[in-house]
N, C-alpha and C positions, 0 to 999 in steps of 0.2 A: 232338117230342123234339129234331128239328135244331134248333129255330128257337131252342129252351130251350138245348140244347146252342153251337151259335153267339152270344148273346147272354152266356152265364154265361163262353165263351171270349173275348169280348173284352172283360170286365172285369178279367178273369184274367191277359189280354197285357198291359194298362193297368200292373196293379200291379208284375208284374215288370219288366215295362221299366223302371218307377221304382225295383224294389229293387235291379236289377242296374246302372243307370247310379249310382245311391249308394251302393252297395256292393259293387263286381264283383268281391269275391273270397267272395262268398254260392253256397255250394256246390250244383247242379243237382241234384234229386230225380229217379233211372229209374223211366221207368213201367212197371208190373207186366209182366211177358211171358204167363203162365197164368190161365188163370179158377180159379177157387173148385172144388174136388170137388164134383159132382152137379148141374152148371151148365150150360146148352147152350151150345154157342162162340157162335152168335148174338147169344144175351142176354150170356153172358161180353165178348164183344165192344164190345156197347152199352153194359153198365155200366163197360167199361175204357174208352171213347171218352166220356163224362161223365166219369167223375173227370181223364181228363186235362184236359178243355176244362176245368173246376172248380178256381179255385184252391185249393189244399191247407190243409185246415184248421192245419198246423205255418206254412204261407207268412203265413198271414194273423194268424195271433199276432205273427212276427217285422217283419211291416211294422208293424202298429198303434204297436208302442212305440216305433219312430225316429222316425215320422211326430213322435209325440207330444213327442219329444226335440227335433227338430225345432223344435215351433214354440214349445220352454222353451227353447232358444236363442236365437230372433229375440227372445221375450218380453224377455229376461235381454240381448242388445243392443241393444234399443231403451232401456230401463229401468238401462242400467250409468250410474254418475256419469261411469268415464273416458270420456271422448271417444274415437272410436272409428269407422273407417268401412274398409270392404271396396273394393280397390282390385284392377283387373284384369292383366293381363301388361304393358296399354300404358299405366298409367298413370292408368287413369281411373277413378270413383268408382264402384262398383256399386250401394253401400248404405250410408246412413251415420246414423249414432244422433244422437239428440235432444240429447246433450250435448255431440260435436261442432258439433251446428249453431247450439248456444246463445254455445258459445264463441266464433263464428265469427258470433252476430248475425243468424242466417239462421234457415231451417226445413231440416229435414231432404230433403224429395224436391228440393229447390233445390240440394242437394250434386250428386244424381245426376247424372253422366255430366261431371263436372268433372274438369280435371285436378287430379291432391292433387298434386303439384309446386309447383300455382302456390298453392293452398289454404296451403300451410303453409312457404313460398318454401325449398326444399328444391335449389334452381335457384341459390342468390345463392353458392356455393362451388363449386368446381370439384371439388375431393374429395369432398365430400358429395354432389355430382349422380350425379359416379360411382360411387361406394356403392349410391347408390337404384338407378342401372340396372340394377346387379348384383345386386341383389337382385329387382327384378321380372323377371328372366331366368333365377331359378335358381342364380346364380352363385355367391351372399352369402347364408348366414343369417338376417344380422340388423345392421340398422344403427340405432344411437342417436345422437341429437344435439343443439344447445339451438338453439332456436330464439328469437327475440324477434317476437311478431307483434301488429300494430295492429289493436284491436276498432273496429266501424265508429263505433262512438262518440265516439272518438278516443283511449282510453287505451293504452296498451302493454302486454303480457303475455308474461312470458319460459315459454317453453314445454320440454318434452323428448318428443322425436319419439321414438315405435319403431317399426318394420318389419320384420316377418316371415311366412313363408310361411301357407297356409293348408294344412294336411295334406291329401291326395288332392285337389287341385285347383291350378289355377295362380293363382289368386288368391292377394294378401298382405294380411294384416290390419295399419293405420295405427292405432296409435293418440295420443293427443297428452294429456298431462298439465299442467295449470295448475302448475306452478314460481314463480311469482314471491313469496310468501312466504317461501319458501326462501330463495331469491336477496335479499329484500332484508333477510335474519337475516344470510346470507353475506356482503352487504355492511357493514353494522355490525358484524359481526367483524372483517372486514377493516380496517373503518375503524379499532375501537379496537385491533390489532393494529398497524397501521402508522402509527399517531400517537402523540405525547408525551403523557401523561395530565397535565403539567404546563403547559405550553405550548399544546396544541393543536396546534401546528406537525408536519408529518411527520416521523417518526423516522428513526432509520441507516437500517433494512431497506428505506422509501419511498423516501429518497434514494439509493442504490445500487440500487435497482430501477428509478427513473426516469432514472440516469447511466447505467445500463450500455444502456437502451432506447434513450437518444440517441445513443450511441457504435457503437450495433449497424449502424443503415443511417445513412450522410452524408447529412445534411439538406439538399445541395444539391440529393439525386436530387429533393426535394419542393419545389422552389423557394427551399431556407434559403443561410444562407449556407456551410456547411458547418464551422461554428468555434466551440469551447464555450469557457465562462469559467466562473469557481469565487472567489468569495471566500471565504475557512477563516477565521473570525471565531474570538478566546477573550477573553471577559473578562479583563482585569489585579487580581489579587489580589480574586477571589473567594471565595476560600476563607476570607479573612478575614471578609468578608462573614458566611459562614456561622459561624464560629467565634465570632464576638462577638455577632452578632445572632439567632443561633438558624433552622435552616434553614425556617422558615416565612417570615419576611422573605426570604431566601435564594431561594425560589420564585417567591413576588411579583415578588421583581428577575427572575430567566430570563423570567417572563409579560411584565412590561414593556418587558424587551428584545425580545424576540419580537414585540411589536406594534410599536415602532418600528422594528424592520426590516422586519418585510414593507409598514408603510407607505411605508418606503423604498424599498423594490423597487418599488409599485405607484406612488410618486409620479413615478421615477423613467422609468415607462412600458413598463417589461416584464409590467405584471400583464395591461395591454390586450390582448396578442397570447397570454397565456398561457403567453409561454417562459421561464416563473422560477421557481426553488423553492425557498422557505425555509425551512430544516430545521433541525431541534436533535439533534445528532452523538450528544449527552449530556454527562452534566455544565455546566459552559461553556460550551461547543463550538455553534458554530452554522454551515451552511454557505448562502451564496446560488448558487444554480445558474441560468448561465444560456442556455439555449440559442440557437442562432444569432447567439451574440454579431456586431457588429463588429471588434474587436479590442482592443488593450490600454489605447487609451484610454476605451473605454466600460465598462471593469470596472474603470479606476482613479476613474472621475467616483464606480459605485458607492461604491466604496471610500470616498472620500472623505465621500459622502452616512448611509453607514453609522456611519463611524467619529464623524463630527459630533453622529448624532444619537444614538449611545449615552453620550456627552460631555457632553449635556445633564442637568442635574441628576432624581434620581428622588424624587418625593414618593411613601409608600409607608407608608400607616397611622398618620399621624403622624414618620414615620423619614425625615429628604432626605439621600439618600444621593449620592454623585457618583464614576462611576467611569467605567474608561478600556477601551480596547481595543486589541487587536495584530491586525492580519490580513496574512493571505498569501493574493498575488491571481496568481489563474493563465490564460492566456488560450491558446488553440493552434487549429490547427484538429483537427478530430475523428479524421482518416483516418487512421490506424497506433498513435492513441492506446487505450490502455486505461483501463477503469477505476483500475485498479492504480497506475499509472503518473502520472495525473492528482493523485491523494490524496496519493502520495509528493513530489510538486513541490509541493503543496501545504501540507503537511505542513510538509515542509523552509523554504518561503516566512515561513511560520508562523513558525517557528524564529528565521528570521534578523532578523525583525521582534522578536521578544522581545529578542533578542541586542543589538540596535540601540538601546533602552531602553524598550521596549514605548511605548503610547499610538501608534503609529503604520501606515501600512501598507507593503508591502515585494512589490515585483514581481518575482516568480522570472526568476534572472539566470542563463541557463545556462553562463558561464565560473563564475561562483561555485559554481554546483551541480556543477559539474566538479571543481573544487576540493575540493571538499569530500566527493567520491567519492572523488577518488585521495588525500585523506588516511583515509577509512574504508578505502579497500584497504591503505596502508602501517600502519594500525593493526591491522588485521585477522592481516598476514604477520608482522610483526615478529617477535615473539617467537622463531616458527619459524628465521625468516632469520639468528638467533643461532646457534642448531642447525645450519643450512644452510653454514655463513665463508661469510656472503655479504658480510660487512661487512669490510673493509681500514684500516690505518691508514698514515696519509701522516705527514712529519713537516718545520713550519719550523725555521729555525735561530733562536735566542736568540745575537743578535751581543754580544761586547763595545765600544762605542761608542768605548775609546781606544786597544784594541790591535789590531780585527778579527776577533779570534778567535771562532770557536763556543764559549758556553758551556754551553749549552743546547738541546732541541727543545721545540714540542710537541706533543702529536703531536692529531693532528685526524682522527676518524673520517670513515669513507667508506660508502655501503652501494651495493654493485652488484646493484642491484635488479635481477631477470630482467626489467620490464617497464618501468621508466620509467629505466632506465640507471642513472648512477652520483650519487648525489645526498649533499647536502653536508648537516652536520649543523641546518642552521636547517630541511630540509624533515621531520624526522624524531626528535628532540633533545625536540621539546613534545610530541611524540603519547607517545614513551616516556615521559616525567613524569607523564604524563595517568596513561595505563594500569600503572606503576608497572614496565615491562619494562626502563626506566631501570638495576633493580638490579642484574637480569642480565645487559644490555650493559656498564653499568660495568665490572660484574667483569671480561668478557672483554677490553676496553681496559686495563685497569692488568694484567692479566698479561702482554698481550701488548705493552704498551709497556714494562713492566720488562724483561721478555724480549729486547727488542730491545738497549734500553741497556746490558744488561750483554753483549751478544755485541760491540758496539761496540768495549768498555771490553778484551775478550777481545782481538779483533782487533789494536784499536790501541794495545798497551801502553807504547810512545813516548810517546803523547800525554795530555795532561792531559783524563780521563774528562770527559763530558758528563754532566749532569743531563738528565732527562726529566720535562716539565711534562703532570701528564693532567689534566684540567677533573672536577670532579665534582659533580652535582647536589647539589643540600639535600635530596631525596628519598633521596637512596641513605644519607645520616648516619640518615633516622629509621625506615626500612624493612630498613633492612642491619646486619650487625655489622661497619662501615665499620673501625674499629681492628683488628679480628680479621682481616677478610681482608687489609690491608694486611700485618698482620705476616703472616701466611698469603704470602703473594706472595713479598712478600722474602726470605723464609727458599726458598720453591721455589725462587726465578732465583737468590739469589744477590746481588742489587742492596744496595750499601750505601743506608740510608734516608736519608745526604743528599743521595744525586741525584735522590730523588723529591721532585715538587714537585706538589704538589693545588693546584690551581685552582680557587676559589667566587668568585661574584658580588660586588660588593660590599654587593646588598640583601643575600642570604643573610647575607654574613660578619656585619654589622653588625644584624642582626636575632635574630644566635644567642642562644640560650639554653637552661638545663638541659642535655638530652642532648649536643644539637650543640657545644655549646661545650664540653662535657664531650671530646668526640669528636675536638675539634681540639686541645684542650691535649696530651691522650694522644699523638696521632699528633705533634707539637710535640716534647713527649718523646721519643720514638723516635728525635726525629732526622730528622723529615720535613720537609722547606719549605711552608710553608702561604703562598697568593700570593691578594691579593685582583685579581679579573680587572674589567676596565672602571671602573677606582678613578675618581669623578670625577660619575660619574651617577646614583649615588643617593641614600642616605643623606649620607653625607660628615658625619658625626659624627667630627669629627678627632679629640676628646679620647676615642671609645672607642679609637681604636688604640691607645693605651696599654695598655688592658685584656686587649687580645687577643691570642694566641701566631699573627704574624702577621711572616713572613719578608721578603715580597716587597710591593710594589705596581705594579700595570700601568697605564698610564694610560691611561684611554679613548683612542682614534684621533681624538677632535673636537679635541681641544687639540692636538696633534700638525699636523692637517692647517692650525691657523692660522699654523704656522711655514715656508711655501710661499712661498719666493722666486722662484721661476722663472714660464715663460711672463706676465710683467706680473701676477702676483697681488703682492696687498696684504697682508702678515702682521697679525693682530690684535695689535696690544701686550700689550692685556690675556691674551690667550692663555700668553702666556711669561712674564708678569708673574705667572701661575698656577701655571704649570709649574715655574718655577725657583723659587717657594715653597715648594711641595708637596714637590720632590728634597729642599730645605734641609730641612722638618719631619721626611720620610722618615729622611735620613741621621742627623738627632737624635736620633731614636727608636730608631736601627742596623737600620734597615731597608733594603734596595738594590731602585733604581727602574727599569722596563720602561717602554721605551714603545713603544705597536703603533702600526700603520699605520707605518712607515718606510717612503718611498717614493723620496724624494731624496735625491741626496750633500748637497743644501744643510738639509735638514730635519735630518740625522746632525749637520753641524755645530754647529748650534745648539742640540743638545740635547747635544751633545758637552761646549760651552760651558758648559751651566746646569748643569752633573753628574751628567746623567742616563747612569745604569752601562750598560743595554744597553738593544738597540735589536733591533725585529723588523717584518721588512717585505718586501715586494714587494723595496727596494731590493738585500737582499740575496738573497732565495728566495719562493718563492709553496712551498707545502705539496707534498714530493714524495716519492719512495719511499724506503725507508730505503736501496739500495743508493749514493744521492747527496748521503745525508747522510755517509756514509762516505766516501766524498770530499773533501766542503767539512771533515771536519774532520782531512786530509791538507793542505789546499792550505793557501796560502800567505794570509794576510790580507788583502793588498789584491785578489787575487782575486776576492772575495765580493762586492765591490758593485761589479762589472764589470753 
């Protein structure tokens, strides 16, 4: 019974030791304490010393089925498609499935005791290493990642790793997924995502993904030069193209442009090194991108290579079409640059290439781009700057030529910009016309110069009243009720309407018609002096002055300054031979003559001579506050051209 009893107990320790190291939270069965009623302790004894030595017939139900779970596990991982292997605390392989080791070109026991670090190069990032550590230590979860790995065959396969623990043991299960159908679905997404479906060439989203990657780390740190270029290519009158030819011809032209540029880039030896991308913007638009340029002359050689060969005539289904191109070419180096930044100089290059008469290219000028900011800022302010008195009026004298006297000012706006100072009407004068804030400054100019002359006329009732000459656009007659606020002014200040004198061009005057001319008769009526300013340089249709309610004429400054006797200058004859014509037609028609630019006593004289009525110039005043025009028209005549 020992021998029975010792033998049935050590197959009994066997099995427990196995359910209790796989299961340690398998709950311990007490052995009976009392024998059976009508049992002698002896035998009670014997039969409680077997059933203990005896595994328990409930122990051995509950082992059978793990066991058997057990080995539908290993079955179910040797037999899984994923790839799959059992890796230990340190890294190394304990067991690994038939589909890993197919993936991997091997057999399965050949994995054993390998490191899966090197197995699935989980080692070549530094983040990803340390992830994996922490995960075989406990620390992590679960790490996912993509892998690319070489079958010994030689093909490549993009893989996605996972790692995570094995439940009640320190082991982590590896397993590894074949990806690469995925990834190359993903990449022909991508591809038709970020290319032109017209062109082929890569689109906006490629191009501004491949700019903003060059711009991110300076290509010096890799041995480049550290310096990008951009040619911004646009078709010239494409739209025609499509309008008459129908936008399938229309395609064909963007395709075949598209090939003669990139052959242009590759002929030109950027394709070798790979640092070039030509892209279609959209519409027209095409841009060459080049990385590590040189500098600016190796993006104009582009330029030039480009511009040449879309110049070349296009055969195109029967259809030869020949057309031109504008570009703006931009070269810098990368460090401070933005993508942003880059497109806007480009952009703008663009710009001034069209401006320039297109068919050519144009390399961003940064005094020009300067210029051309701080005229977008004073256009951007203006209007406000109305709102703000930020603008002042100064006012010259209008001399009379044979007595001295002031008969007139006129007055010349000012704008005391906060930021670029006090600037004169040529920097500010076109932007208002542009954006039509023209009408609103006008206004505040003719009140505030009516306003002044009649406080003059207030002051000095002695003296023989001045006239006030205010300039006014051909925009303000078609955008303005110009006769309404005139009478609107006068009636507020007071101003008789013949010391008002309006100032137009003399293209405007002589170009009027319907409204405007309407506009000037009316005011003409009133009583108003209407002066053509710079008589001489444009039109010069003499026999409309007849036609027109036209008080004054000024003579441009060009003929004036050929009347320059002093320092050894030579006077043009013809100049005065002009001049004293023009007085004589003037005075026929009862018209009375200005001439600007007066700068010398000897220039006054000879215009004194030919009968020209007044004179306005440097010689007597440069453009000053009203409190000194109050003055000169106290003092004394000879005075004034001191």
């Amino acid at each position: 019974m020992s021998g029975t009893s010792e033998g049935t107990g050590s197959a009994a320790d066997s099995i427990r030791q196995t359910t209790t190291e796989r299961h340690p939270a398998a709950p311990a069965v007490p052995a009976a304490s009392t024998a059976p009623s009508g049992t002698s302790g002896r035998a009670a004894a014997g039969r409680t010393a077997v059933r203990e030595s005896e595994p328990r017939e409930s122990e051995l139900r509950e082992s059978e089925p793990r066991e058997s779970e057990l080995r539908d596990y290993r079955a179910a991982f040797n037999a899984a498609h994923l790839a799959m292997a059992v890796v230990d605390r340190d890294g190394f392989v304990v067991s690994a499935n038939a589909a890993l080791a197919g993936l991997l070109g091997t057999e399965p026991h050949a994995l054993d005791g390998q490191n899966a670090a090197d197995l699935v190069d989980l080692a070549a990032e530094a983040r990803t290493w340390q992830a994996y550590r922490e995960v075989l230590r406990g620390r992590r979860a679960r790490l996912r990642c993509t892998r690319r790995l070489k079958h010994p065959d030689g093909h490549s396969l993009w893989t996605e790793i996972t790692l995570g623990p094995v439940p009640g043991t320190g082991d982590v299960l590896l397993s590894v997924a074949d990806i690469s159908d995925r990834r190359d679905l993903q990449a022909r997404l991508r591809h038709l995502q970020m290319h032109d479906p017209v062109t082929r060439l890569p689109n906006r989203a490629l191009f501004f993904e491949r700019l903003s990657a060059a711009l991110e780390t300076p290509s010096y740190e890799r041995g480049g030069t550290g310096r990008i270029g951009l040619c911004y290519l646009d078709l010239d009158g494409f739209k025609a193209v499509n309008d008459t030819l129908g936008h399938r011809v229309g395609d064909r032209l963007l395709t075949a442009v598209a090939a003669r540029l990139t052959h242009c880039a590759d002929q030109s030896g950027y394709g070798r090194t790979g640092g070039h991308l030509v892209a279609r913007l959209g519409g027209d638009e095409f841009a060459l991108l080049v990385e590590d340029s040189t500098g600016t002359e190796q993006l104009a050689d582009l330029a030039r290579s480009a511009l040449a060969a879309v110049q070349e005539p296009f055969d195109l289904a029967g259809q030869r079409l020949s057309v031109s191109a504008s570009i703006g070419v931009v070269e810098r180096v990368t460090a401070g640059t933005s993508a942003t930044a880059l497109m806007q100089a480009a952009d703008t290059t663009l710009y001034w290439a069209k401006e320039d008469g297109k068919a050519r290219w144009t390399l961003f000028d940064p005094e020009r781009n300067a210029h051309r900011m701080t005229r977008q800022a004073l256009s951007s302010t203006l209007r406000p700057a109305v709102e703000r008195d930020e603008f002042v009026l100064e006012y010259q004298p209008l001399v009379d030529l044979e007595s001295g006297v002031v008969r007139g000012v006129e007055a010349l706006v000012r704008w005391n910009h906060p930021q670029f100072g006090t600037l004169t009407p040529n920097r500010f004068i076109g932007i208002a016309e542009e954006d039509g804030s023209i009408v609103q400054l006008g206004q505040w100019v003719l009140r505030t110069a009516c306003r002044q002359a009649r406080r003059w006329q207030i002051e000095h009732p002695s003296d023989a009243p001045v006239f006030v000459s205010v300039n006014v656009a051909v925009r303000q007659v078609w955008d303005s009720d110009l006769v309404g606020d005139v009478a609107e002014i006068l009636a507020e200040t007071g101003l008789a309407p013949q010391l008002l004198q309006l100032e137009l061009t003399e293209s405007a005057v002589m170009g009027s018609a319907g409204r405007p001319l309407q506009a000037l008769q009316a005011l003409s009526d009133m009583g108003v002096r209407i002066a053509i300013d710079d008589f001489g340089t444009g039109y010069s249709n003499l026999a409309y002055l007849s036609r027109l309610p036209v008080s004054v004429l000024k003579l441009d400054g060009s003929f004036v300054r050929g009347f320059r006797y002093e320092e050894g200058a030579h006077p043009n004859p013809a100049d005065e031979t002009i001049v004293e014509a023009l007085v004589q037609l003037a005075h026929r028609l009862g018209l009375t003559v200005t001439a600007e630019c007066v700068e010398t006593a000897g220039q006054a004289a000879r215009l004194r001579r030919v009968g020209c009525d007044t004179g306005q110039g440097w010689l007597y005043s440069r453009a000053v506050a009203p409190e000194r025009i109050a003055e000169m028209i106290s003092a004394r005549p000879q005075d004034l051209a001191r």
